[in-house]
CHARMM internal coordinates of N, CA and C (Angstrom, degrees):
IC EDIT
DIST 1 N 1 CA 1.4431
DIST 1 CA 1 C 1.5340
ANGL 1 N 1 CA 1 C 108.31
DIST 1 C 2 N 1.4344
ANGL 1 CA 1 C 2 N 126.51
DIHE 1 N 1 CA 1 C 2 N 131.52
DIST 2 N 2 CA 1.6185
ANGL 1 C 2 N 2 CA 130.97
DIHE 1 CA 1 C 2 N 2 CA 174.13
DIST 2 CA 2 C 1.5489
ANGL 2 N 2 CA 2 C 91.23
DIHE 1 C 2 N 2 CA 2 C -73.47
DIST 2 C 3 N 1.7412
ANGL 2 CA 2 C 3 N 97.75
DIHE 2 N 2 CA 2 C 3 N 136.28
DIST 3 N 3 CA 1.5366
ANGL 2 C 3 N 3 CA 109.14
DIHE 2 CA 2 C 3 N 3 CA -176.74
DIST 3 CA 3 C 1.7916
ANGL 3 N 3 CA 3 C 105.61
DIHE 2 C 3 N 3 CA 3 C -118.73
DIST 3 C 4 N 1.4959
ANGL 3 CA 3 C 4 N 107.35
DIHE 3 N 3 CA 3 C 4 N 0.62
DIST 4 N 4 CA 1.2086
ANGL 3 C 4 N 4 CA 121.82
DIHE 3 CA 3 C 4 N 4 CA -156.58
DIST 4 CA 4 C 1.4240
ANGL 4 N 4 CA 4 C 100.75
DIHE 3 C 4 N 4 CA 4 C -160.94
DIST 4 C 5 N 1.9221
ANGL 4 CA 4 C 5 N 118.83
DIHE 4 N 4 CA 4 C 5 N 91.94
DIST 5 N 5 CA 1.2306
ANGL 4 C 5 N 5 CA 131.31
DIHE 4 CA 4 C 5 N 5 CA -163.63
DIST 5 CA 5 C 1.7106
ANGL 5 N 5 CA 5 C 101.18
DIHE 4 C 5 N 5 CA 5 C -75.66
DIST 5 C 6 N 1.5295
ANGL 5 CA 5 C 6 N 100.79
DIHE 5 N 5 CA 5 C 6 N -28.48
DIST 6 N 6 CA 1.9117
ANGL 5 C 6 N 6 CA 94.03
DIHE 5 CA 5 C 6 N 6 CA -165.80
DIST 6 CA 6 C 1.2080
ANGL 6 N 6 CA 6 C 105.33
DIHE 5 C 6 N 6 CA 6 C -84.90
DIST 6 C 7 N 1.6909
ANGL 6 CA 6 C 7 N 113.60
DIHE 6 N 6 CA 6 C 7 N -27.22
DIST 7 N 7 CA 1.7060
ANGL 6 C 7 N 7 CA 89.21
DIHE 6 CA 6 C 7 N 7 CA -170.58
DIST 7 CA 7 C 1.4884
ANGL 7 N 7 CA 7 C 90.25
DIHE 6 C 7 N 7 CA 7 C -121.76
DIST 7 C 8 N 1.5022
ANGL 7 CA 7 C 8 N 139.54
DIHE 7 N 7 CA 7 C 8 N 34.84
DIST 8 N 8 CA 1.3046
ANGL 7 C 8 N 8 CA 144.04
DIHE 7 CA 7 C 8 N 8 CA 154.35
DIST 8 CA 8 C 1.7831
ANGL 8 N 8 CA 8 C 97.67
DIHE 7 C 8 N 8 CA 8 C 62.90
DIST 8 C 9 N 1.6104
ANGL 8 CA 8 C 9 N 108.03
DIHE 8 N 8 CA 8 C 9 N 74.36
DIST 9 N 9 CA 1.3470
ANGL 8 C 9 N 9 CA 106.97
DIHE 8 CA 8 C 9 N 9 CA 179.68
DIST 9 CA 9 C 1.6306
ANGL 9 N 9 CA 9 C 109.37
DIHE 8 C 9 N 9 CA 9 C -122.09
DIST 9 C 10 N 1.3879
ANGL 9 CA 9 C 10 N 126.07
DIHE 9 N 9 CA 9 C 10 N 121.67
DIST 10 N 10 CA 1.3719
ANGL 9 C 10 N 10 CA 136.79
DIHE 9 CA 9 C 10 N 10 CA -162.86
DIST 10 CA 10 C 1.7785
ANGL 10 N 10 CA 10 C 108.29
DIHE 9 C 10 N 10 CA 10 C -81.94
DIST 10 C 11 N 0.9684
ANGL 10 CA 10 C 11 N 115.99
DIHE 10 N 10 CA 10 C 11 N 158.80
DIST 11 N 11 CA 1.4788
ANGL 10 C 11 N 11 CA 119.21
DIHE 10 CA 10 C 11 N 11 CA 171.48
DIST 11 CA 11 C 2.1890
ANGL 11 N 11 CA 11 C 91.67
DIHE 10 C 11 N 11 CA 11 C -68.68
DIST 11 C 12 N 1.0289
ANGL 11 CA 11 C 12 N 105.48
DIHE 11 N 11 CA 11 C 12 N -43.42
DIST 12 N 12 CA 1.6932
ANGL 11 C 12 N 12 CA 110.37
DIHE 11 CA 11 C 12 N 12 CA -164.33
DIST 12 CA 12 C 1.7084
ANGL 12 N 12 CA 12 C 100.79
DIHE 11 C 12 N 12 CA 12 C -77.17
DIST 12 C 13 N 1.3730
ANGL 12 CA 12 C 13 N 113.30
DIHE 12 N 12 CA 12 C 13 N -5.65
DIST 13 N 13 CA 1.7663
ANGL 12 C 13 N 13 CA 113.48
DIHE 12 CA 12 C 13 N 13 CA -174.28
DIST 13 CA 13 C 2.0187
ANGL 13 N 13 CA 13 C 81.96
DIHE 12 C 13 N 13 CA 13 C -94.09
DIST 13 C 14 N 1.0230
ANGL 13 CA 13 C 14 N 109.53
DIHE 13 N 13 CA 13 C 14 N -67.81
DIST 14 N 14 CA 2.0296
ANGL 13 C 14 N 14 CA 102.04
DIHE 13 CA 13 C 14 N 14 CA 175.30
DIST 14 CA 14 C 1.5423
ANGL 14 N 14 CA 14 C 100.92
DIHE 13 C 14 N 14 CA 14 C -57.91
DIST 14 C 15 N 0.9158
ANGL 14 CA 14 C 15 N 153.68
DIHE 14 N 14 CA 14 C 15 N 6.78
DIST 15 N 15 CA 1.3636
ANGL 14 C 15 N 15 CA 137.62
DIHE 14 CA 14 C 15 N 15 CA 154.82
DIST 15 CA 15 C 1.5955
ANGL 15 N 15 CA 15 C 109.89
DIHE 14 C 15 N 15 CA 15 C -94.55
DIST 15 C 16 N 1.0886
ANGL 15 CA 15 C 16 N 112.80
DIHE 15 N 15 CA 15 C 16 N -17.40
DIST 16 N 16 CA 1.6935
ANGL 15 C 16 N 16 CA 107.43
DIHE 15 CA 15 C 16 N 16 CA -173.29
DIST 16 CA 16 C 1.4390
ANGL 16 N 16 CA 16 C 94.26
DIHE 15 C 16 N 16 CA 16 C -85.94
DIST 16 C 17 N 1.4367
ANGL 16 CA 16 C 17 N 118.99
DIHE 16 N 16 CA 16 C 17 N -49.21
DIST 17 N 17 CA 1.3032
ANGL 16 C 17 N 17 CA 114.45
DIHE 16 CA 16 C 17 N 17 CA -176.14
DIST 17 CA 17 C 1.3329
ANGL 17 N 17 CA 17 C 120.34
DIHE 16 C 17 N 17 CA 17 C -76.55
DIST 17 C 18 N 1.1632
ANGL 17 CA 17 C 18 N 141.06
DIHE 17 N 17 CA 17 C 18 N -30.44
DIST 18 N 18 CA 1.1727
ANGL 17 C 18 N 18 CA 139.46
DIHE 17 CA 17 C 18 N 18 CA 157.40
DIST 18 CA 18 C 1.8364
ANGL 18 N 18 CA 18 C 113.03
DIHE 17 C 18 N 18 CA 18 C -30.18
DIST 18 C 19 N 1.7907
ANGL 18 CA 18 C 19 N 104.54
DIHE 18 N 18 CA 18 C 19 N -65.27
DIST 19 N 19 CA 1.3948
ANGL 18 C 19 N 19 CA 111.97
DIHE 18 CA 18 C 19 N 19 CA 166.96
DIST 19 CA 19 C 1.5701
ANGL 19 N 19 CA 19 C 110.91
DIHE 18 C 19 N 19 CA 19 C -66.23
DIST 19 C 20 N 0.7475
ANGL 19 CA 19 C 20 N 132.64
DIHE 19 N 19 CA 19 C 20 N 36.88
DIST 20 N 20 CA 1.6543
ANGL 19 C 20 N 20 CA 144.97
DIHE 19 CA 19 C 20 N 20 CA 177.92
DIST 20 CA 20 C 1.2625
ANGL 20 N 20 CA 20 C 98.18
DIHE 19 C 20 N 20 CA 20 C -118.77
DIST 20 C 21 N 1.3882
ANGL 20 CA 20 C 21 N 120.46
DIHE 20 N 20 CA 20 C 21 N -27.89
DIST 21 N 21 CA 1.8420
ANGL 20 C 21 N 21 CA 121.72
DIHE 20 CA 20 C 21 N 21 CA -171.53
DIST 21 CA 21 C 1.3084
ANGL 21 N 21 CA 21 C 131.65
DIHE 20 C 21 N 21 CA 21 C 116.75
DIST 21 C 22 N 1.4193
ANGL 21 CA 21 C 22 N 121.48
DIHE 21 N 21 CA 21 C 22 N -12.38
DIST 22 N 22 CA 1.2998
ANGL 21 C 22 N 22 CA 152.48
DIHE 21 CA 21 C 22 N 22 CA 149.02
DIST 22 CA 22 C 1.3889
ANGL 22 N 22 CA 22 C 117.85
DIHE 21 C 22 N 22 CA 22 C -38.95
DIST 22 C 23 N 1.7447
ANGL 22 CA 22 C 23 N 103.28
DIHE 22 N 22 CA 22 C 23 N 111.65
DIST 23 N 23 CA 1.5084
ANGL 22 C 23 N 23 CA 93.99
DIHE 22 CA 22 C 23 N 23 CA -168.88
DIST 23 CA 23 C 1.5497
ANGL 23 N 23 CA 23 C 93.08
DIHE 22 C 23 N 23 CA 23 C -137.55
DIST 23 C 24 N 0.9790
ANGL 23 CA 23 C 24 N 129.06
DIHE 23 N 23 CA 23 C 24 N 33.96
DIST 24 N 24 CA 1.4541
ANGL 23 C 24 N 24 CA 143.27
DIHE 23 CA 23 C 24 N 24 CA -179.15
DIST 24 CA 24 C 1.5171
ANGL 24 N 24 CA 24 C 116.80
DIHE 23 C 24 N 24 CA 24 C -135.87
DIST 24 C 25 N 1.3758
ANGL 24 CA 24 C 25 N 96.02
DIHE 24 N 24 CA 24 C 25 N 131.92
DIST 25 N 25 CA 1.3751
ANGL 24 C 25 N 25 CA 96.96
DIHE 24 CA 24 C 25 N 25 CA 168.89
DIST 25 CA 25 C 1.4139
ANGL 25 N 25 CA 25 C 155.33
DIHE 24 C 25 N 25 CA 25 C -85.64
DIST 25 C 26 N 1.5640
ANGL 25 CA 25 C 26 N 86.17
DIHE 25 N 25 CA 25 C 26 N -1.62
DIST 26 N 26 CA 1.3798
ANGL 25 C 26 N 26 CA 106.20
DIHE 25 CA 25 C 26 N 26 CA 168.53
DIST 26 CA 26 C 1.5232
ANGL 26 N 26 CA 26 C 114.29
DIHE 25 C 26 N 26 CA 26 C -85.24
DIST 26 C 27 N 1.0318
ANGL 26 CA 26 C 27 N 102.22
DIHE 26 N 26 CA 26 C 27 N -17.51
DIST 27 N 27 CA 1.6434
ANGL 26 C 27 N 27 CA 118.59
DIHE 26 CA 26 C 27 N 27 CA -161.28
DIST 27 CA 27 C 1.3419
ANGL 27 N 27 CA 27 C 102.68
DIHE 26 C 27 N 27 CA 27 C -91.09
DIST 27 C 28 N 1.3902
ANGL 27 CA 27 C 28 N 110.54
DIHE 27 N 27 CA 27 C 28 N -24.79
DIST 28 N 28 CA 1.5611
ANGL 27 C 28 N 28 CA 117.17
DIHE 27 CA 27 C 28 N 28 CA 168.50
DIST 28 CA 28 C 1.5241
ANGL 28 N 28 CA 28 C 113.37
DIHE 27 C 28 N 28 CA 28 C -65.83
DIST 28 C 29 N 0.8832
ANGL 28 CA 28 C 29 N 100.70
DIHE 28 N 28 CA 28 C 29 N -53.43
DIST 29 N 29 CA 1.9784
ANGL 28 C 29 N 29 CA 142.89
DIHE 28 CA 28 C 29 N 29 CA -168.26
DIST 29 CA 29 C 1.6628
ANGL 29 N 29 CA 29 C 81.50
DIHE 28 C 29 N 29 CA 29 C -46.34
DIST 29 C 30 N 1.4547
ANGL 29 CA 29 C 30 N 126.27
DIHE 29 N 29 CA 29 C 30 N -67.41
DIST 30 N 30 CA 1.1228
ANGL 29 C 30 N 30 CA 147.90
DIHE 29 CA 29 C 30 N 30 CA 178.79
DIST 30 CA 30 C 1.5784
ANGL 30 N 30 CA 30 C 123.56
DIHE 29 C 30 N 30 CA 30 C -36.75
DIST 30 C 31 N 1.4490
ANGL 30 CA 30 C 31 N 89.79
DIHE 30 N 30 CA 30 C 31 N -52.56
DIST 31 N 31 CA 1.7450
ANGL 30 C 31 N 31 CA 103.28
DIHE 30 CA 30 C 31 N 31 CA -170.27
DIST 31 CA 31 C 1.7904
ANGL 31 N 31 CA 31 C 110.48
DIHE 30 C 31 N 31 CA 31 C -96.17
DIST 31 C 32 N 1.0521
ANGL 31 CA 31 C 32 N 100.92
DIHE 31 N 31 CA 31 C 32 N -9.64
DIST 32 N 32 CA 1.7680
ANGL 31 C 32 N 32 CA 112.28
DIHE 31 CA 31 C 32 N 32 CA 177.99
DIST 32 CA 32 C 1.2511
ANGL 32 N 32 CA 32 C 129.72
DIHE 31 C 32 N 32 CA 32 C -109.28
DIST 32 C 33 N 1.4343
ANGL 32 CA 32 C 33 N 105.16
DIHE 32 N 32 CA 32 C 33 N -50.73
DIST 33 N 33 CA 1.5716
ANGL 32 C 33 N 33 CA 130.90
DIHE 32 CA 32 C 33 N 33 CA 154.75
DIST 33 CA 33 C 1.7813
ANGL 33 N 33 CA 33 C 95.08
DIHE 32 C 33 N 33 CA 33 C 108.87
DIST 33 C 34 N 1.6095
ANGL 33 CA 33 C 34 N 111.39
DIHE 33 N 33 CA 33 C 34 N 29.41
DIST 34 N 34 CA 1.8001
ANGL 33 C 34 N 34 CA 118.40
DIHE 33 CA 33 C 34 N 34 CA -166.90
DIST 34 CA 34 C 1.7733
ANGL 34 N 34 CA 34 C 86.47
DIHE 33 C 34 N 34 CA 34 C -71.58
DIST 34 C 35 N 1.4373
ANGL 34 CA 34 C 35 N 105.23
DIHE 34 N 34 CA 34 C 35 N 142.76
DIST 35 N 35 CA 1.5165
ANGL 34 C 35 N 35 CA 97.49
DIHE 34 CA 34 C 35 N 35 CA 155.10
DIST 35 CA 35 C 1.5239
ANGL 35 N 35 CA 35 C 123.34
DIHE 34 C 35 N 35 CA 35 C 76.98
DIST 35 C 36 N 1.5015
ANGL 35 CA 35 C 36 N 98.83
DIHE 35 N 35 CA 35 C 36 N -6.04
DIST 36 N 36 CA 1.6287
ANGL 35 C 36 N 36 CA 107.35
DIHE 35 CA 35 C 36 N 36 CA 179.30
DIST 36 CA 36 C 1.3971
ANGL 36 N 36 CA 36 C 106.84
DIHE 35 C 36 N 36 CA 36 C -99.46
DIST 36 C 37 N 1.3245
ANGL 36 CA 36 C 37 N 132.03
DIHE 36 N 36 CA 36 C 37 N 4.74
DIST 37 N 37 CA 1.6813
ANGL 36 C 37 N 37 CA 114.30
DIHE 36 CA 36 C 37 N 37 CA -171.61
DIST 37 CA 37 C 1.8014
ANGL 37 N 37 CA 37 C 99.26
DIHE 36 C 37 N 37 CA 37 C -116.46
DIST 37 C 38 N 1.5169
ANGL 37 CA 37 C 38 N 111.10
DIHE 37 N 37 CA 37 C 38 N -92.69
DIST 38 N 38 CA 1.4176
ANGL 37 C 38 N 38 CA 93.15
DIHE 37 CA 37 C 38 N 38 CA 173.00
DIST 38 CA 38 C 1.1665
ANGL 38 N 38 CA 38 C 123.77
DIHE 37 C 38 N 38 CA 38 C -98.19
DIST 38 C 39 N 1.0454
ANGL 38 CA 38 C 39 N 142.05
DIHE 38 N 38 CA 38 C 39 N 17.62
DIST 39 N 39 CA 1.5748
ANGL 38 C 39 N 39 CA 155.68
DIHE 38 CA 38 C 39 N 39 CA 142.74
DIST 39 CA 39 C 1.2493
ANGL 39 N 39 CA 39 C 101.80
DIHE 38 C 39 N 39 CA 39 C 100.81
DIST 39 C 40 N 1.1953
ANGL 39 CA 39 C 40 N 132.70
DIHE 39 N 39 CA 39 C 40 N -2.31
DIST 40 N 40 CA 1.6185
ANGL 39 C 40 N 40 CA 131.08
DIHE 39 CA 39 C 40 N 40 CA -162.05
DIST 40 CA 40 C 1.9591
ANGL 40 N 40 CA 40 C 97.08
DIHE 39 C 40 N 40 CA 40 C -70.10
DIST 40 C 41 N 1.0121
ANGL 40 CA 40 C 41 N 126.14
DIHE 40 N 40 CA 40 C 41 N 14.31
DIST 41 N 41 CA 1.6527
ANGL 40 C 41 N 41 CA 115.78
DIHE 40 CA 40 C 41 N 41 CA 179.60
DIST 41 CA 41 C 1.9976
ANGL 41 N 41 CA 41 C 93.77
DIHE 40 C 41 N 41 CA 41 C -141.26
DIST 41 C 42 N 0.9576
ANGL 41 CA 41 C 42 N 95.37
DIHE 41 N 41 CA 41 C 42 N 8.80
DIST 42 N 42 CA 1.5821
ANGL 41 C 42 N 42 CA 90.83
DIHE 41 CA 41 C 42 N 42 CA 162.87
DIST 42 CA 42 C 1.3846
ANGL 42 N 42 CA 42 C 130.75
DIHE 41 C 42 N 42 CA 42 C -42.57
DIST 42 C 43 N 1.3639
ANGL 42 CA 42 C 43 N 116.93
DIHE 42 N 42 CA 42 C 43 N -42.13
DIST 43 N 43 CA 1.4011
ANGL 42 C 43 N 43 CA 128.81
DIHE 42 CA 42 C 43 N 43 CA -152.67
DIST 43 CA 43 C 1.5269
ANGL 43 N 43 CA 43 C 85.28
DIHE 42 C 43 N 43 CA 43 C -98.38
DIST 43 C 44 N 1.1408
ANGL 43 CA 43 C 44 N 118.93
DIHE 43 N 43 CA 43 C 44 N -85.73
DIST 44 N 44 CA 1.9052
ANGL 43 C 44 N 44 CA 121.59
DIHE 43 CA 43 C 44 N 44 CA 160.56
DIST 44 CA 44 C 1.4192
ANGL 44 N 44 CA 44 C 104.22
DIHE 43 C 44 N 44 CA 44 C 2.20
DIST 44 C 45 N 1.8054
ANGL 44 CA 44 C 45 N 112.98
DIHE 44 N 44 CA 44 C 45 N -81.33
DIST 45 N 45 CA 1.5243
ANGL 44 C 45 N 45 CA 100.79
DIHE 44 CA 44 C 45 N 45 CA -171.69
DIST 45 CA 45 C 1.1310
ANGL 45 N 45 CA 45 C 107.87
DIHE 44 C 45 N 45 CA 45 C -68.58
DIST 45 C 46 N 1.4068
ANGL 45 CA 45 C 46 N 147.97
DIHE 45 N 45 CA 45 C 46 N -1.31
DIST 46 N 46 CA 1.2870
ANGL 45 C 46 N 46 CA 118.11
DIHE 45 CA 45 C 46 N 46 CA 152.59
DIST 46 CA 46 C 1.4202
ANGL 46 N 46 CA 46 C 144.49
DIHE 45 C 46 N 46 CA 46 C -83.95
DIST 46 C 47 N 1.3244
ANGL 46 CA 46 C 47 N 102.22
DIHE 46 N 46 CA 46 C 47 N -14.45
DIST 47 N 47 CA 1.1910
ANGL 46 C 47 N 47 CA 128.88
DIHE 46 CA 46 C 47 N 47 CA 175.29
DIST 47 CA 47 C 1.7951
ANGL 47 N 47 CA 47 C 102.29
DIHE 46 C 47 N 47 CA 47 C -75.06
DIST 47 C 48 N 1.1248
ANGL 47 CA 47 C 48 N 114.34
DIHE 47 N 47 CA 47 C 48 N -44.06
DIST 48 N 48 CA 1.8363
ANGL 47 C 48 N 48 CA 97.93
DIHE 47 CA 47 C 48 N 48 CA 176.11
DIST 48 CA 48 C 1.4289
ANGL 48 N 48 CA 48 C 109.54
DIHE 47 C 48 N 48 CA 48 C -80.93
DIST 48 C 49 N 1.4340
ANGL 48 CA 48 C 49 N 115.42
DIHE 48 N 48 CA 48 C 49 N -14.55
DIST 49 N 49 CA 1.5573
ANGL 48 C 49 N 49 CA 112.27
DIHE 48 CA 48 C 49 N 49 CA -161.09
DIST 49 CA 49 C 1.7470
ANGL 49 N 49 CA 49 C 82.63
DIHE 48 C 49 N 49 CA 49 C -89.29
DIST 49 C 50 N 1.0165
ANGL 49 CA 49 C 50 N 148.85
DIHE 49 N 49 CA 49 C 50 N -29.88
DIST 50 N 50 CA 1.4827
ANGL 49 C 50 N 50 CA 128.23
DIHE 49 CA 49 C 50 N 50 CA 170.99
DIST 50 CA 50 C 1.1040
ANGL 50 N 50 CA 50 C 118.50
DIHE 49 C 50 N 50 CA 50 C -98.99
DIST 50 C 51 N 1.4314
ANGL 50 CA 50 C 51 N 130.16
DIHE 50 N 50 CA 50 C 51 N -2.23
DIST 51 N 51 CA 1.6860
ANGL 50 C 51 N 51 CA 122.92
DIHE 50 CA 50 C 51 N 51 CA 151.29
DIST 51 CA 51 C 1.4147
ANGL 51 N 51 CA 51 C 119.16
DIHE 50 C 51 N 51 CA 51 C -65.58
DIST 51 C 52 N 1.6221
ANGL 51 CA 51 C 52 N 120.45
DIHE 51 N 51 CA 51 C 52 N -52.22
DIST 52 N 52 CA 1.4173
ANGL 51 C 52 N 52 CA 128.96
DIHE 51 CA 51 C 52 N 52 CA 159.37
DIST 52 CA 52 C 1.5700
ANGL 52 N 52 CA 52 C 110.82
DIHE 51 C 52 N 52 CA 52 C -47.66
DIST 52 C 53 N 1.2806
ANGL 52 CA 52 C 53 N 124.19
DIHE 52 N 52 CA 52 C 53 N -37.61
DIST 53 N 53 CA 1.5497
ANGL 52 C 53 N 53 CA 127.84
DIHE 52 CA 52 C 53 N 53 CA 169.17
DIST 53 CA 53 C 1.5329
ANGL 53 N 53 CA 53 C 108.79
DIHE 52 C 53 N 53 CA 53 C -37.70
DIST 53 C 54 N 1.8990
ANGL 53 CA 53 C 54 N 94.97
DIHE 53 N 53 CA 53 C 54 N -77.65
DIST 54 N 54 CA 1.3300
ANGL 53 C 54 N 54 CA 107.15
DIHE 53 CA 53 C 54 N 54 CA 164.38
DIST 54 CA 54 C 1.2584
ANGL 54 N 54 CA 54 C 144.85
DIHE 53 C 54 N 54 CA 54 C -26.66
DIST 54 C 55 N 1.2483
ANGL 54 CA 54 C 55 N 130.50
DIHE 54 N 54 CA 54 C 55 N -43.35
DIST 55 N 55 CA 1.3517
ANGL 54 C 55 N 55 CA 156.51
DIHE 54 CA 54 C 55 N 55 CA -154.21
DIST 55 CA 55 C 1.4433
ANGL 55 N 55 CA 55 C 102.84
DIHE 54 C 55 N 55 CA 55 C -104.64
DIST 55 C 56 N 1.5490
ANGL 55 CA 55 C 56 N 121.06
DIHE 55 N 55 CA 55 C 56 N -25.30
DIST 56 N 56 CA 1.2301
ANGL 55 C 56 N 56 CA 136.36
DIHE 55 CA 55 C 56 N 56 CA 171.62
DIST 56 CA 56 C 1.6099
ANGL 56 N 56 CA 56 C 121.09
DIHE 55 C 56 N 56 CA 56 C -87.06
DIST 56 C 57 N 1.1411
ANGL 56 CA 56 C 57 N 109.24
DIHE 56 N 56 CA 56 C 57 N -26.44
DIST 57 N 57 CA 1.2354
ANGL 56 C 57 N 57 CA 126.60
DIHE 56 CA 56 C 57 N 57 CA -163.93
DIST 57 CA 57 C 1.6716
ANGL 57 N 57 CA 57 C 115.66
DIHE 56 C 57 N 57 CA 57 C 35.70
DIST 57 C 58 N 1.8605
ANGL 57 CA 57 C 58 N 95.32
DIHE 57 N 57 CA 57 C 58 N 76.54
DIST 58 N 58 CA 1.1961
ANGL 57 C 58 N 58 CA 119.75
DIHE 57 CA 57 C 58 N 58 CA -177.26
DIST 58 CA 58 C 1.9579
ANGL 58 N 58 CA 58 C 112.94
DIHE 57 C 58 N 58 CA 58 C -65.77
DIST 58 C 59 N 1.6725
ANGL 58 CA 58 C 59 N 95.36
DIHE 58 N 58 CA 58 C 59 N -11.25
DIST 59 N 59 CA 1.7372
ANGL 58 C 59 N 59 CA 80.36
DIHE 58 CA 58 C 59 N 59 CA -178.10
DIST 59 CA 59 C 1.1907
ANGL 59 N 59 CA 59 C 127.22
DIHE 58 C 59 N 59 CA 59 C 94.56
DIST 59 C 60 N 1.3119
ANGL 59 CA 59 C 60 N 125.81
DIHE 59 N 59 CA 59 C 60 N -30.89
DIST 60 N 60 CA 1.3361
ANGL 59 C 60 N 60 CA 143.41
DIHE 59 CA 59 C 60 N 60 CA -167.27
DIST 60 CA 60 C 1.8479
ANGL 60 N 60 CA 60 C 113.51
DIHE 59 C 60 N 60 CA 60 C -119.69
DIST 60 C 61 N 1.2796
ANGL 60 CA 60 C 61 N 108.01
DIHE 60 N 60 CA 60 C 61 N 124.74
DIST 61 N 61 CA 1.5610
ANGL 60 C 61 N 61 CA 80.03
DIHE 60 CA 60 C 61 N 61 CA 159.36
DIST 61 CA 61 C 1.4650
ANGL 61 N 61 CA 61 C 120.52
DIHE 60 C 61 N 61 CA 61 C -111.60
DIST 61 C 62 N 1.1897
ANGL 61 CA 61 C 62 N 118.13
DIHE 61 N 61 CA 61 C 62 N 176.26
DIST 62 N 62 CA 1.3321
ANGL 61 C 62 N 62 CA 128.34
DIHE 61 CA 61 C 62 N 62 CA -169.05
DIST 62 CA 62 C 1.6862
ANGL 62 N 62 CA 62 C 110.22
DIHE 61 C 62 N 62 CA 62 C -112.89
DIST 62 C 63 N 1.1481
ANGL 62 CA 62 C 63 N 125.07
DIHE 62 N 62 CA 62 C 63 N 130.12
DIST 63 N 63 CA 1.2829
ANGL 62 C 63 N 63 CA 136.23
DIHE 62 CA 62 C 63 N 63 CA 172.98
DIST 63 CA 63 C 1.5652
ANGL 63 N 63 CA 63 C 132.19
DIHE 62 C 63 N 63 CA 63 C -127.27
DIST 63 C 64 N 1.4871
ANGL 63 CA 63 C 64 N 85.75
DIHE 63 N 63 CA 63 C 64 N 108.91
DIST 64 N 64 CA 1.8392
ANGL 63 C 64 N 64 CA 108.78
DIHE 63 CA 63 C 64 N 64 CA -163.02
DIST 64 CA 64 C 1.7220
ANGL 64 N 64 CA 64 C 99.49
DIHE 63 C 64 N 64 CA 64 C -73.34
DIST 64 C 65 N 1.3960
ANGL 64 CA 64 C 65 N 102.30
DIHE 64 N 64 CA 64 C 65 N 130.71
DIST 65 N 65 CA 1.5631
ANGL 64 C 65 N 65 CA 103.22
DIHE 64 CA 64 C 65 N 65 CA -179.95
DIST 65 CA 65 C 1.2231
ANGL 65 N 65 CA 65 C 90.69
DIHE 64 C 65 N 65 CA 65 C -153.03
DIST 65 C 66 N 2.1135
ANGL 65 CA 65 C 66 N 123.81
DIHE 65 N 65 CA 65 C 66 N 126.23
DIST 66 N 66 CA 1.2664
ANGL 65 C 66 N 66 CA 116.81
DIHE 65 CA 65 C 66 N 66 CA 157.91
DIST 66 CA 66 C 1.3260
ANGL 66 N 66 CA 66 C 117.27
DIHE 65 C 66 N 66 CA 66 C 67.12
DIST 66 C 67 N 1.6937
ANGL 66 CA 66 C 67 N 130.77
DIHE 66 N 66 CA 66 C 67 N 11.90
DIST 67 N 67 CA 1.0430
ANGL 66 C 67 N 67 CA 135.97
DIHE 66 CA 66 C 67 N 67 CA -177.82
DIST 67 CA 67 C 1.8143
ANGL 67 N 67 CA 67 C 126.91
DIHE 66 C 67 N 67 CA 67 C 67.42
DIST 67 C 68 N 1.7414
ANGL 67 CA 67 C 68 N 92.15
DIHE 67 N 67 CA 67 C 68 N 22.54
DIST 68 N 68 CA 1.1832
ANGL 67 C 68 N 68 CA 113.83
DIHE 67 CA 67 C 68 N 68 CA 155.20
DIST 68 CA 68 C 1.6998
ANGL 68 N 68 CA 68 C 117.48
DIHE 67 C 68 N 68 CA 68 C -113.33
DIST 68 C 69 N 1.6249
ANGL 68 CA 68 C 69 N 95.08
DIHE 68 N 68 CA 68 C 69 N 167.41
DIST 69 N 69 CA 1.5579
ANGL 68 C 69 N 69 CA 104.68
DIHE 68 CA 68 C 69 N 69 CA 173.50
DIST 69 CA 69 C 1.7178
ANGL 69 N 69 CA 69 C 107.19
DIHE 68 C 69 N 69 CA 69 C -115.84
DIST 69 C 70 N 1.1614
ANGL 69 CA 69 C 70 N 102.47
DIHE 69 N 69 CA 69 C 70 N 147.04
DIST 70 N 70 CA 1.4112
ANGL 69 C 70 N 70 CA 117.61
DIHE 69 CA 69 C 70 N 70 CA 171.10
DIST 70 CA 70 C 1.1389
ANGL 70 N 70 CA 70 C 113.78
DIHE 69 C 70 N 70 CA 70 C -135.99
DIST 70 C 71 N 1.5961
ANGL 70 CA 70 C 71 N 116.24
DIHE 70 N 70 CA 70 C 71 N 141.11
DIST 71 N 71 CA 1.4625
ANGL 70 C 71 N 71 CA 109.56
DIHE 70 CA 70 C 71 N 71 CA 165.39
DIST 71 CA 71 C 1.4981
ANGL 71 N 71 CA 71 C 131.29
DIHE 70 C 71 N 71 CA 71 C -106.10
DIST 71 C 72 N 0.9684
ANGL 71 CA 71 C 72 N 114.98
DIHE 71 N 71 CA 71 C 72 N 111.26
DIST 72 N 72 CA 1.8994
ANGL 71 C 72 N 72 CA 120.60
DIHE 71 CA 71 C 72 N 72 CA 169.09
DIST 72 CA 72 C 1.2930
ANGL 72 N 72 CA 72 C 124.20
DIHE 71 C 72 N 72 CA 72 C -54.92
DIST 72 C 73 N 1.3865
ANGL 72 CA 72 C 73 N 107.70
DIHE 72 N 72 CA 72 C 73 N 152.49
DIST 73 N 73 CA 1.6787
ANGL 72 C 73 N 73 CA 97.35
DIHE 72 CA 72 C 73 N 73 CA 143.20
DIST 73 CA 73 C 1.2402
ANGL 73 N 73 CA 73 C 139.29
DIHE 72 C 73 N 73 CA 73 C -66.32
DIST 73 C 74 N 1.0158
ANGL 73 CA 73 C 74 N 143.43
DIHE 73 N 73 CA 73 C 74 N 160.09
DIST 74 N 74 CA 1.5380
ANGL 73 C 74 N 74 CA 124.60
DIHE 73 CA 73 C 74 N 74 CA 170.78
DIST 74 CA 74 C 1.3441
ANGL 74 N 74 CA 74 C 105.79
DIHE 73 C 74 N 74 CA 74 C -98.04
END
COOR INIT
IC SEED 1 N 1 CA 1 C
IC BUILD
């Protein structure tokens, strides 16, 4: 499914990179360009980028504030 209409970003393009080692969301944001133009799939890419997190057991958690991400310790 495209999760990111402007720069053509797939739920399976954040799953490859995630399993690439990527456990940040900015860093995603960075390497894809999901969520950087008009933001309208923000919530979407975040919502798969921490289920795929999950499912990975990336280690980290992520903390949504204000339509940002942060990362904690766990």
């Amino acid at each position: 499914m495209i999760v990111c209409l402007c720069h053509r970003v797939s739920d399976r393009d954040i799953h490859r990179v995630i399993g690439e080692g990527v456990t940040n969301f900015e860093l995603l944001q960075d390497l894809t360009r999901v969520a950087s133009n008009c933001g309208n799939c923000l919530d979407c890419a975040q919502m798969i980028f921490e289920e795929a997190c999950a499912a990975r057991g990336c280690g980290e958690k992520h903390v949504h504030a204000a339509g940002l991400t942060a990362t904690a310790a766990p």
